[in-house]
N, C-alpha and C positions, 0 to 999 in steps of 0.2 A: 489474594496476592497483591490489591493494588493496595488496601490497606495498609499491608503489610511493609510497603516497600515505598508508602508515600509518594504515589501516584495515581490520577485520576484513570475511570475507566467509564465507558459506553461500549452502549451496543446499540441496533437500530430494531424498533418495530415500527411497519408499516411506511409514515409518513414522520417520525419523530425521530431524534436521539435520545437513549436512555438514559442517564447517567447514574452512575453506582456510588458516585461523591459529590461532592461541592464541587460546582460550575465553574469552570477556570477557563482562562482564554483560551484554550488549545480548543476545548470543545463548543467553546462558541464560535469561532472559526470554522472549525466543519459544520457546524449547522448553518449558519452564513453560509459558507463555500455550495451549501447539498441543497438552499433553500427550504430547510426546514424546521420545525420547534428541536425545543431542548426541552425534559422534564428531569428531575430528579426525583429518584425514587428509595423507597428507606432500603430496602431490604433486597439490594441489587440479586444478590444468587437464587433465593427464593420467588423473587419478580420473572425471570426469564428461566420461564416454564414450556418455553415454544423452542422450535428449531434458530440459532442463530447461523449465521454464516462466517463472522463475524465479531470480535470485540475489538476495541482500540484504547489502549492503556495512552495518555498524553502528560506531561511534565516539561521542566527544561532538558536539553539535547544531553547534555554531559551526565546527568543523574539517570535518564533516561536508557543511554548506555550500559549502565550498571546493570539497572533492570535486566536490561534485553539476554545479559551473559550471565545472573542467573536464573531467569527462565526458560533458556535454552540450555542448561545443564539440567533444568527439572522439568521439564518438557516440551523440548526438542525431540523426542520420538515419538510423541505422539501431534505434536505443532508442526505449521507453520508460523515462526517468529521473526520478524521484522520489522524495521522502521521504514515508514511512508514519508517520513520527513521528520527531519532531525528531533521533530517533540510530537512525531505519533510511532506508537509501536501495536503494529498490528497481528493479532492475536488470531489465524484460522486452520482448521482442519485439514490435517497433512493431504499434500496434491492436489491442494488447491490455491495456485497459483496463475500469474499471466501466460508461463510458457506452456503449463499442464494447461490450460484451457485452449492455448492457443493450435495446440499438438493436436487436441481432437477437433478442434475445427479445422485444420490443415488433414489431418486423416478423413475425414466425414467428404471435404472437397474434391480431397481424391490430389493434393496438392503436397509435393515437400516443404520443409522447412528454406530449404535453401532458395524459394519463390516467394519467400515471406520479406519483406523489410518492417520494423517493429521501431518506434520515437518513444522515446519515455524522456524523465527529468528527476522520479526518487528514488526511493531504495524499491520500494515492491516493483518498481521495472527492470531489477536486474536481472530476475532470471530470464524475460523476455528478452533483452537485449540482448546477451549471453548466447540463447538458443535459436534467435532468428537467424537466416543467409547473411541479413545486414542488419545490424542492430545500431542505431544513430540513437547519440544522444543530444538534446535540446542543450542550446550554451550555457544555461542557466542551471542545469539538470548538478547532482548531488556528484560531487568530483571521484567517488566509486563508480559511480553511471557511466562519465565520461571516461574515465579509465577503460572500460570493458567495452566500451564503442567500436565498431568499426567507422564511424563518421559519427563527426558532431557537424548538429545544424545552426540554422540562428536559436535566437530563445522564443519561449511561447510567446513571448509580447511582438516579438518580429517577424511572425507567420513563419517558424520556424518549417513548421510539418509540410504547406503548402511549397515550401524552400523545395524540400525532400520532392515532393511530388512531381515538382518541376525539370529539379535534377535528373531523377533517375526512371519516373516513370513516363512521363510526356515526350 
Protein backbone atom coordinates (compact mmCIF):
# COMPACT_ATOMS: atom_id res chain seq x y z
CA UNK A 1 0.00 0.00 0.00
CA UNK A 2 2.76 2.54 0.74
CA UNK A 3 4.23 1.82 -2.62
CA UNK A 4 1.36 2.17 -4.12
CA UNK A 5 0.23 5.33 -2.83
CA UNK A 6 3.64 7.13 -2.63
CA UNK A 7 4.18 7.02 0.79
CA UNK A 8 6.86 5.99 3.11
CA UNK A 9 6.27 3.25 5.79
CA UNK A 10 8.02 1.60 9.23
CA UNK A 11 7.57 -0.53 11.66
CA UNK A 12 9.62 -0.92 14.90
CA UNK A 13 11.82 -3.99 15.88
CA UNK A 14 13.44 -4.17 19.12
CA UNK A 15 15.63 -1.05 19.44
CA UNK A 16 15.38 0.23 15.59
CA UNK A 17 12.93 1.70 12.83
CA UNK A 18 12.32 -0.31 9.86
CA UNK A 19 11.76 1.20 6.93
CA UNK A 20 9.92 -0.41 3.92
CA UNK A 21 11.19 2.76 1.50
CA UNK A 22 13.68 5.40 1.12
CA UNK A 23 14.39 7.36 4.38
CA UNK A 24 12.55 10.60 4.42
CA UNK A 25 12.44 13.23 6.99
CA UNK A 26 9.28 12.04 8.65
CA UNK A 27 11.03 8.99 9.67
CA UNK A 28 14.06 10.35 10.81
CA UNK A 29 12.22 12.41 12.96
CA UNK A 30 10.77 9.53 14.83
CA UNK A 31 13.90 8.02 15.26
CA UNK A 32 15.41 11.15 16.60
CA UNK A 33 12.10 11.94 18.65
CA UNK A 34 12.22 7.56 19.91
CA UNK A 35 16.25 7.68 20.30
CA UNK A 36 16.85 5.16 17.95
CA UNK A 37 18.48 3.78 14.58
CA UNK A 38 16.78 3.82 11.35
CA UNK A 39 17.51 0.82 8.78
CA UNK A 40 16.16 0.19 5.54
CA UNK A 41 15.26 -3.01 4.38
CA UNK A 42 14.44 -4.45 0.71
CA UNK A 43 11.83 -6.50 1.18
CA UNK A 44 9.63 -4.75 3.83
CA UNK A 45 6.35 -7.33 3.88
CA UNK A 46 8.57 -10.32 3.59
CA UNK A 47 11.17 -8.72 6.56
CA UNK A 48 8.40 -8.54 9.22
CA UNK A 49 7.83 -12.09 10.01
CA UNK A 50 7.24 -11.26 13.77
CA UNK A 51 4.30 -9.74 15.77
CA UNK A 52 4.18 -5.89 14.94
CA UNK A 53 1.94 -3.65 16.97
CA UNK A 54 2.47 -1.16 14.89
CA UNK A 55 3.24 0.51 11.35
CA UNK A 56 3.39 4.14 10.50
CA UNK A 57 2.98 5.26 6.80
CA UNK A 58 4.78 9.20 6.75
CA UNK A 59 4.65 11.79 3.62
CA UNK A 60 3.47 15.41 3.42
CA UNK A 61 0.05 16.23 5.66
CA UNK A 62 -2.32 16.99 2.62
CA UNK A 63 -1.35 13.79 0.29
CA UNK A 64 -1.24 12.01 3.39
CA UNK A 65 -4.87 12.60 4.00
CA UNK A 66 -5.70 11.08 0.77
CA UNK A 67 -3.99 7.99 1.99
CA UNK A 68 -5.67 7.86 5.32
CA UNK A 69 -9.45 7.94 3.33
CA UNK A 70 -8.52 5.17 1.20
CA UNK A 71 -7.27 2.97 3.55
CA UNK A 72 -9.93 3.44 5.74
CA UNK A 73 -12.42 2.43 3.01
CA UNK A 74 -10.11 -0.78 2.47
CA UNK A 75 -9.36 -1.42 5.92
CA UNK A 76 -11.00 0.31 8.36
CA UNK A 77 -12.75 -2.85 9.66
CA UNK A 78 -10.22 -4.62 10.23
CA UNK A 79 -7.70 -1.02 11.44
CA UNK A 80 -7.06 1.17 13.37
CA UNK A 81 -6.20 4.22 11.12
CA UNK A 82 -5.07 7.48 11.97
CA UNK A 83 -2.73 10.23 11.83
CA UNK A 84 -0.39 11.04 14.90
CA UNK A 85 0.53 14.22 13.24
CA UNK A 86 -0.30 15.78 10.17
CA UNK A 87 2.67 13.51 8.26
CA UNK A 88 2.38 10.27 10.38
CA UNK A 89 -0.52 7.85 9.65
CA UNK A 90 -0.56 5.21 12.05
CA UNK A 91 -1.48 1.95 10.99
CA UNK A 92 -2.74 -0.69 14.27
CA UNK A 93 -4.80 -3.55 15.06
CA UNK A 94 -8.49 -2.77 15.78
CA UNK A 95 -8.90 -1.83 19.77
CA UNK A 96 -5.99 -0.78 20.17
CA UNK A 97 -6.07 2.56 21.03
CA UNK A 98 -5.47 5.21 24.13
CA UNK A 99 -9.02 5.12 25.27
CA UNK A 100 -9.31 1.05 24.74
CA UNK A 101 -6.10 0.70 26.84
CA UNK A 102 -6.99 3.29 28.96
CA UNK A 103 -10.69 1.51 29.75
CA UNK A 104 -8.86 -1.50 30.94
CA UNK A 105 -6.64 -0.01 33.22
CA UNK A 106 -9.43 2.11 34.68
CA UNK A 107 -11.47 -1.32 34.93
CA UNK A 108 -8.33 -3.44 36.46
CA UNK A 109 -8.36 -0.19 39.23
CA UNK A 110 -11.53 -0.66 39.90
CA UNK A 111 -11.90 3.19 38.76
CA UNK A 112 -14.48 5.09 36.30
CA UNK A 113 -13.73 6.88 33.36
CA UNK A 114 -15.27 9.83 34.83
CA UNK A 115 -11.99 9.83 37.76
CA UNK A 116 -9.88 9.88 34.70
CA UNK A 117 -8.47 13.39 33.38
CA UNK A 118 -6.46 12.38 29.94
CA UNK A 119 -3.71 15.71 28.07
CA UNK A 120 -2.95 14.86 24.53
CA UNK A 121 -1.72 17.36 21.57
CA UNK A 122 -2.50 14.68 18.10
CA UNK A 123 -4.72 12.92 16.27
CA UNK A 124 -4.11 9.29 18.15
CA UNK A 125 -5.12 11.33 21.36
CA UNK A 126 -8.55 11.80 20.24
CA UNK A 127 -10.23 8.94 21.29
CA UNK A 128 -8.67 9.49 24.73
CA UNK A 129 -9.69 12.84 25.06
CA UNK A 130 -13.15 12.03 23.80
CA UNK A 131 -13.49 9.12 26.43
CA UNK A 132 -11.96 10.56 29.60
CA UNK A 133 -14.38 12.68 32.57
CA UNK A 134 -11.80 15.52 31.36
CA UNK A 135 -10.18 15.36 28.43
CA UNK A 136 -7.64 18.71 28.01
CA UNK A 137 -6.06 19.45 25.25
CA UNK A 138 -2.25 21.04 25.11
CA UNK A 139 -2.32 24.70 23.29
CA UNK A 140 -0.36 23.43 20.86
CA UNK A 141 -2.25 20.21 20.29
CA UNK A 142 -3.91 19.49 16.53
CA UNK A 143 -7.11 21.81 16.39
CA UNK A 144 -9.44 18.45 16.07
CA UNK A 145 -7.84 17.80 19.61
CA UNK A 146 -8.75 21.13 20.83
CA UNK A 147 -12.05 21.02 19.40
CA UNK A 148 -13.23 17.73 21.45
CA UNK A 149 -11.51 19.30 24.68
CA UNK A 150 -13.12 19.82 27.68
CA UNK A 151 -10.14 22.22 28.75
CA UNK A 152 -7.19 23.38 26.80
CA UNK A 153 -3.92 23.86 28.76
CA UNK A 154 -0.60 25.70 28.13
CA UNK A 155 1.40 23.86 25.41
CA UNK A 156 3.99 21.08 26.14
CA UNK A 157 6.85 23.73 25.90
CA UNK A 158 4.99 25.69 28.96
CA UNK A 159 4.49 22.62 31.49
CA UNK A 160 1.36 22.44 30.12
CA UNK A 161 0.40 18.97 31.94
CA UNK A 162 2.02 20.14 35.21
CA UNK A 163 -0.61 23.36 34.55
CA UNK A 164 -3.37 20.56 34.64
CA UNK A 165 -2.03 19.00 37.82
CA UNK A 166 -2.08 22.04 39.54
CA UNK A 167 -5.37 23.01 38.50
CA UNK A 168 -7.42 20.47 39.16
CA UNK A 169 -5.56 17.85 41.16
CA UNK A 170 -3.57 19.68 43.97
Amino acid sequence: AALNNSVGIISYENDSVIAGTDIDEYMEKEARLNGISIRKVDDFPSYINFDVNKCLMTGPGSHLEKVEQILIKQFGHRLNIYRSEPYFLELMPMNIDKAYSLGKLLQHLGLSKDQMISCGDGFNDLSMIQYSGMGVAMANAQEVVRNAADYITLSNDEDGIAHVINEFML
